[in-house]
Backbone as a ProteinNet text record, in pm:
[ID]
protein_1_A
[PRIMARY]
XXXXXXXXXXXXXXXXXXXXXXXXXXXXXXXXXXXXXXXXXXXXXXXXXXXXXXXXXXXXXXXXXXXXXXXXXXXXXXXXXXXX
[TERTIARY]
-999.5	-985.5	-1097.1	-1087.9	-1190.3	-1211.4	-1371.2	-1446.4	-1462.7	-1436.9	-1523.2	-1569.4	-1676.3	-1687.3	-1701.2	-1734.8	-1603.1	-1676.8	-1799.5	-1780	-1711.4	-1682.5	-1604.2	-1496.7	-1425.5	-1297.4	-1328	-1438.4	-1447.4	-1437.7	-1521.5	-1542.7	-1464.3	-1439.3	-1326.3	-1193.1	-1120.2	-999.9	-875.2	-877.3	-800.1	-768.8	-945.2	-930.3	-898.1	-924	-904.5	-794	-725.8	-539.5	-474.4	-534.5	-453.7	-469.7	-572.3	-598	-477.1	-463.9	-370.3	-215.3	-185.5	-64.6	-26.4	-117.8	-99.2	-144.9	-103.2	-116.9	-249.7	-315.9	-437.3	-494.6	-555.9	-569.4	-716.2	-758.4	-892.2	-963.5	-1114.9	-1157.1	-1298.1	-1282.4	-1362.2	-1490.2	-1638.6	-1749.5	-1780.7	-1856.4	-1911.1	-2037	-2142.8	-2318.1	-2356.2	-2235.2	-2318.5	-2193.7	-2114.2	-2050.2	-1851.4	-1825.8	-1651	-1599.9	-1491.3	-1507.6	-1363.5	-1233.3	-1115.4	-1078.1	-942.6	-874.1	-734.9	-735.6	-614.4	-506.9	-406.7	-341.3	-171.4	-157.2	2	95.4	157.1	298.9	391.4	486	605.5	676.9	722.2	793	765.7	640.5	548.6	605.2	630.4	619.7	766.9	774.1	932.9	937.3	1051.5	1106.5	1119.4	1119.9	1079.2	1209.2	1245.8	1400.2	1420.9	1516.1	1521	1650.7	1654.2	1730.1	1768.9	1916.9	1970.1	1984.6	1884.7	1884.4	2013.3	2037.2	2178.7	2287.1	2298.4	2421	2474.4	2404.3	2391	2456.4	2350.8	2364.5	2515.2	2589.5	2699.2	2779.4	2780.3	2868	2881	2770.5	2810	2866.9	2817.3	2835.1	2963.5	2962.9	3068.6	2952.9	3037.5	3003.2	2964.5	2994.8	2957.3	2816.6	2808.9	2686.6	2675.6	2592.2	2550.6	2503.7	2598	2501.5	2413.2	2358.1	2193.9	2183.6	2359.7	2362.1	2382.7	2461.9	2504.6	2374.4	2243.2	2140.5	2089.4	2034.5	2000.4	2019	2172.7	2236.2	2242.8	2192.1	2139.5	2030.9	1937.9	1796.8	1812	1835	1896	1911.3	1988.3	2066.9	1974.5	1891	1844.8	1681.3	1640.6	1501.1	1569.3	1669.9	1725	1720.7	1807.4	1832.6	1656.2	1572.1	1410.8	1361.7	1411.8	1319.9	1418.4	1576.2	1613.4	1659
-15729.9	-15615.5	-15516.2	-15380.7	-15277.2	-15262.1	-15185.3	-15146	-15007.4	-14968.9	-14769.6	-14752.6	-14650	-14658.1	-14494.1	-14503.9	-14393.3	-14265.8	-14224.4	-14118.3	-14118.5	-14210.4	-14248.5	-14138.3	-14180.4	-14155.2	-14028.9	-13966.3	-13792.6	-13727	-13770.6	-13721.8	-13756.4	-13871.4	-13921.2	-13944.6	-13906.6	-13941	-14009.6	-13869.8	-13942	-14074.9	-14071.8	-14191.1	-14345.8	-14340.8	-14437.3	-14443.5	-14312.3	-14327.9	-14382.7	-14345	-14399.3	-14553.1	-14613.4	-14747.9	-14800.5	-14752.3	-14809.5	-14797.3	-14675.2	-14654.8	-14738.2	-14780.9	-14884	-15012.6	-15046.6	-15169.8	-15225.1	-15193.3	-15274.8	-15224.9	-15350.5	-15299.3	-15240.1	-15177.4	-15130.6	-15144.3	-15221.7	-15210	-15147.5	-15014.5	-15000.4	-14993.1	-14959.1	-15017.2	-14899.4	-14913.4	-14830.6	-14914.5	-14834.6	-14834	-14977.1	-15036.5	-15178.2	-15296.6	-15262.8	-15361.1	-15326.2	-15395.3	-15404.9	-15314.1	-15220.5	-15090.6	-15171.5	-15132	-15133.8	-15145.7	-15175.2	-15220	-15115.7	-15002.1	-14952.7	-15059.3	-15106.5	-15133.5	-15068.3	-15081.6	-15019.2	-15060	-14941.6	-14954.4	-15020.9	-15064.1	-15205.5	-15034.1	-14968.7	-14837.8	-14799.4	-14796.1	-14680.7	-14765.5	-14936.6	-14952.4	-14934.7	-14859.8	-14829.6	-14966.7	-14943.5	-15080.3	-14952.8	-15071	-15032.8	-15043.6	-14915.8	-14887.1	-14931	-14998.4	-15108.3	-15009.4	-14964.5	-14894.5	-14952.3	-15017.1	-15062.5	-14926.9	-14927	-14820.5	-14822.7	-15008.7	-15000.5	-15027.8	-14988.2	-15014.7	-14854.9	-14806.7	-14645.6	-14568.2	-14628.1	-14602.7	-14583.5	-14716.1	-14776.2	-14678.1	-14662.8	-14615.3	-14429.3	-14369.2	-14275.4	-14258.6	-14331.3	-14313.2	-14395.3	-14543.3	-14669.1	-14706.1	-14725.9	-14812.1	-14740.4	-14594.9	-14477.1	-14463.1	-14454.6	-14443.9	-14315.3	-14257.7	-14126.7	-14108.3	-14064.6	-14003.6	-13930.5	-13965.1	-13853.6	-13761.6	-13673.8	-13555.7	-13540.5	-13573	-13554.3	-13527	-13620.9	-13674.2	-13512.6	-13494.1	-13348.6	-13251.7	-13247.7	-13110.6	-13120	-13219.1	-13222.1	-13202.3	-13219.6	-13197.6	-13063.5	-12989.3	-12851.2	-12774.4	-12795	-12762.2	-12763.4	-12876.1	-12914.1	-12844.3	-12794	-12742	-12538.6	-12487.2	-12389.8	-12361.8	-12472.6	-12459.7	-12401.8	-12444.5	-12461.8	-12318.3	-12291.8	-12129.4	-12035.5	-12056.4	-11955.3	-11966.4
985.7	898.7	932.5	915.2	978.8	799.2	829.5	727.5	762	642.6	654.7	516.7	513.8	427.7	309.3	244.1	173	259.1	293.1	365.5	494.5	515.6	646.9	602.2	470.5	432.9	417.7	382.7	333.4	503.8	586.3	676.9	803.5	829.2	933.3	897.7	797	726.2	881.1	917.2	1084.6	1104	1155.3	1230.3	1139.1	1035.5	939.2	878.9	862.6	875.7	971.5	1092.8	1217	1226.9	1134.6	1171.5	1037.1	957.3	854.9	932.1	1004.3	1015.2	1152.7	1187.7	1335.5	1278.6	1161.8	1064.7	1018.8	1027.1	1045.1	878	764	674	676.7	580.5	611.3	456.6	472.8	357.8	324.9	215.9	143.1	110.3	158.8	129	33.7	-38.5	-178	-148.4	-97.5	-133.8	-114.7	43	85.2	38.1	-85	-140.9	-135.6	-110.9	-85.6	-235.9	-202.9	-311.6	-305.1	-214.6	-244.3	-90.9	-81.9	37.7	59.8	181.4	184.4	241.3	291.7	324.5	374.3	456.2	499.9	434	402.9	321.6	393.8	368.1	384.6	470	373.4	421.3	559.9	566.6	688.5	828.1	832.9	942.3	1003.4	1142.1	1187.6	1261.1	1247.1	1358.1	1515.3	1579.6	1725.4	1788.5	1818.9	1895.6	2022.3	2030.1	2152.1	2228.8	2359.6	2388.7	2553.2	2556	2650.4	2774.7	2882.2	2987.6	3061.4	3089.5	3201.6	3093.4	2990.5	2970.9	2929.3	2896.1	2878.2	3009.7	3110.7	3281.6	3309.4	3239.9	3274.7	3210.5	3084.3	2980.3	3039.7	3123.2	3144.6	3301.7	3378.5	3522.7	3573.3	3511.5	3549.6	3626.2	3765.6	3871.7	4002.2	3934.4	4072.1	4130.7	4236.8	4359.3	4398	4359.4	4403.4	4582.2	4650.4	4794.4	4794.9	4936.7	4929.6	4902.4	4952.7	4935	4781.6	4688.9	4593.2	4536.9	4555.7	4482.2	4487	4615.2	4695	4579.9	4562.3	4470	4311.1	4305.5	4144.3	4123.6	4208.1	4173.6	4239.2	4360.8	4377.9	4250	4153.7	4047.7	3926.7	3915.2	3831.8	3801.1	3940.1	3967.3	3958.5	3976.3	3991.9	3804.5	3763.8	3600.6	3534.8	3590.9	3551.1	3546.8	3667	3721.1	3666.4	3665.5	3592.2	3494.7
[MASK]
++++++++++++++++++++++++++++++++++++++++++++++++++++++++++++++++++++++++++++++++++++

């Protein structure tokens, strides 16, 4: 568990949010002695999006193989789309 202590909280608020919101509870010191304990909300934590690359791959392309050239004229296309 990390400790800060309340000027921590007046003056570093940030960094002592960022330690709650990346789970970690944090406790409290008041003038040497344990004041109170923030802890992360049940809410705050996301679940972590799991995202299938080849099946995506699949679902838009099939089974198609791009040639060099093809490859060439998309990035052609794709660097053209950029500048204009």
């Amino acid at each position: 568990m990390k400790t800060a202590t309340v000027a921590d909280l007046r003056n570093h608020f940030r960094r002592v949010a960022a330690w709650i919101e990346n789970g970690e509870p944090v406790q409290i010191v008041k003038r040497g002695k344990p004041f109170a304990r923030l802890v992360p909300s049940a809410e705050l934590k996301p679940k972590p999006v799991k995202v299938d690359w080849a099946a995506q791959r699949k679902a838009i392309w099939g089974s198609r193989v791009f040639s060099a050239a093809e490859v060439k004229a998309m990035e052609e296309a794709e660097i053209e789309g950029e500048q204009g």
